[in-house]
C-alpha positions as CSV (number, residue, x, y, z in Angstrom):
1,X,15.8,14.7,-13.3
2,X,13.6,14.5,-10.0
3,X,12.8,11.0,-9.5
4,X,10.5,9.2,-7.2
5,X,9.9,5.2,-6.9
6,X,7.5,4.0,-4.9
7,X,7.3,0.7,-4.0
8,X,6.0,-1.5,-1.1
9,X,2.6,-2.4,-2.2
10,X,1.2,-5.9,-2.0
11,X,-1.9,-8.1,-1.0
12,X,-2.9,-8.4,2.9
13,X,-5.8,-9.2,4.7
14,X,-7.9,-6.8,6.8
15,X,-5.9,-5.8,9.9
16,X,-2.6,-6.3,8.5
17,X,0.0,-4.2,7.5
18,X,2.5,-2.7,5.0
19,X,5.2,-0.1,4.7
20,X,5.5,1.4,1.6
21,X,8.6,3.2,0.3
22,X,9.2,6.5,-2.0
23,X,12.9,6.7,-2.7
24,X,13.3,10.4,-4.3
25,X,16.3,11.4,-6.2
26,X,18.0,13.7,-8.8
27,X,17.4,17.0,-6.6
28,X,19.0,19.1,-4.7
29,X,16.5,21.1,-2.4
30,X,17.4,21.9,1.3
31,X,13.8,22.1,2.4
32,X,10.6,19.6,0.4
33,X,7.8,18.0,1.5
34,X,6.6,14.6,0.3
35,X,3.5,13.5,0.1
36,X,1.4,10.6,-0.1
37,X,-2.1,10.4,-2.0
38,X,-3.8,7.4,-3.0
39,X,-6.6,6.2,-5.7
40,X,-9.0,3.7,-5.1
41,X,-11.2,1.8,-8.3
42,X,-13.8,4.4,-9.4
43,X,-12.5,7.3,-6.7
44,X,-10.4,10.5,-7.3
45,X,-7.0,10.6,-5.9
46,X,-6.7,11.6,-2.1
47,X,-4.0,12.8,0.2
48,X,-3.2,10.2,2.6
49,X,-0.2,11.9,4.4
50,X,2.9,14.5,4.1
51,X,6.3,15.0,5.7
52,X,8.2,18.2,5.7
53,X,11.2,17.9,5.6
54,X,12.4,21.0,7.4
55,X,11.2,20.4,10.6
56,X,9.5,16.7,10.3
57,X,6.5,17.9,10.8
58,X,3.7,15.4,9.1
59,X,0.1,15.6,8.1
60,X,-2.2,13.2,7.8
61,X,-6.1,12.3,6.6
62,X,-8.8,11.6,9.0
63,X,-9.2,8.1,7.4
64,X,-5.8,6.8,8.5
65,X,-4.7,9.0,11.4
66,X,-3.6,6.5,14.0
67,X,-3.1,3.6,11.9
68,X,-0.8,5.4,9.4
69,X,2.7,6.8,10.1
70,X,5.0,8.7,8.2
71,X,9.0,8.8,8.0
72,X,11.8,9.5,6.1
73,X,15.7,8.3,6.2
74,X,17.1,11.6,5.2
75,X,20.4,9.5,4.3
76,X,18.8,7.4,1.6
77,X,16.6,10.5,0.9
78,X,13.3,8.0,1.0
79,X,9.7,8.4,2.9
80,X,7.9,5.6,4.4
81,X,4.3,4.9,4.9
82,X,4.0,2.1,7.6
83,X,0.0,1.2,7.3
84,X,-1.0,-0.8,10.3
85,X,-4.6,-2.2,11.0
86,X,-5.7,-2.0,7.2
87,X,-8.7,-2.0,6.3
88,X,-10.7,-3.1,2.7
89,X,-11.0,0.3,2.2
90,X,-7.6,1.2,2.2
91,X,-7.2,-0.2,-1.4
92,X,-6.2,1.5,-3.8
93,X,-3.1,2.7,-6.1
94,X,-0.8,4.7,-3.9
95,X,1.3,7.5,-5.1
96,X,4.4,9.4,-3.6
97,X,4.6,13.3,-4.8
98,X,6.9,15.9,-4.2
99,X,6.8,19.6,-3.8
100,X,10.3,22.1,-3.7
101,X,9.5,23.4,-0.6
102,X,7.4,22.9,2.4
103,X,3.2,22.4,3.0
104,X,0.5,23.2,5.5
105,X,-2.8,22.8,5.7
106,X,-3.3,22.7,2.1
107,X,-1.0,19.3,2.0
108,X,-3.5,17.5,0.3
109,X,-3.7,19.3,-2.8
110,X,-2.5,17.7,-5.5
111,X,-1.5,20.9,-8.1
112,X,1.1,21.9,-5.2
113,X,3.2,19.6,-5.9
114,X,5.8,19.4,-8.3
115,X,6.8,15.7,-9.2
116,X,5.5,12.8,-9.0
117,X,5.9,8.6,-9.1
118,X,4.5,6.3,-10.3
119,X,1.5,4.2,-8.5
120,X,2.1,1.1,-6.0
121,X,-1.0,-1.1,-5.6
122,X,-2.1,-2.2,-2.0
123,X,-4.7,-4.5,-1.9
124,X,-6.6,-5.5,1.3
125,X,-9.1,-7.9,1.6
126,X,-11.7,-8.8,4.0
């Protein structure tokens, strides 16, 4: 079975960072993308960022380009998030997902994708 932990999340004051971690296993595709969405108190879930894996090519919202990267370490098949320069509004519950093959602009749809993991929480206060 596809499997994705996520894991990373933590409490940190405004302008700090985090990495978080989705380590994906029990599959076997030559070509996914992973994505990251996030839910904060009150809000619907929102994509955050996504990394194909065929060509590293990575997406990523208007709230968090520039302060956000994405990467992955194909040999222990997990994505990274490294947030920098957080912000309050950056908290929320923040999920990994993945889909069998690649996305593009509509990355940030959640129905595309196939699996999922469970939540990390990332807290930042002011």
């Amino acid at each position: 079975d596809v499997q994705l932990q996520a894991s990373g999340g933590g409490l940190v004051q405004a302008g700090g960072s985090l990495r978080l971690s989705c380590a994906a296993s029990g599959f076997t595709f030559d070509n996914y993308a992973i994505g990251w969405f996030r839910q904060a108190p009150g809000k619907e879930r929102e994509g955050v960022s996504l990394i194909n894996t065929s060509d590293e090519s990575t997406r990523y919202a208007d709230s968090v380009r520039g302060r956000f990267t994405i990467s992955r370490d194909n040999a222990k098949n997990t994505v990274y998030l490294q947030m920098n320069s957080l912000k309050p509004e950056d908290t929320a519950v923040y999920y990994c997902a993945l889909r069998s093959y690649g996305l593009g602009v509509r990355w940030y749809l959640e129905n595309l994708y196939d699996y999922w993991g469970q939540g990390t929480l990332v807290t930042v206060s002011s």
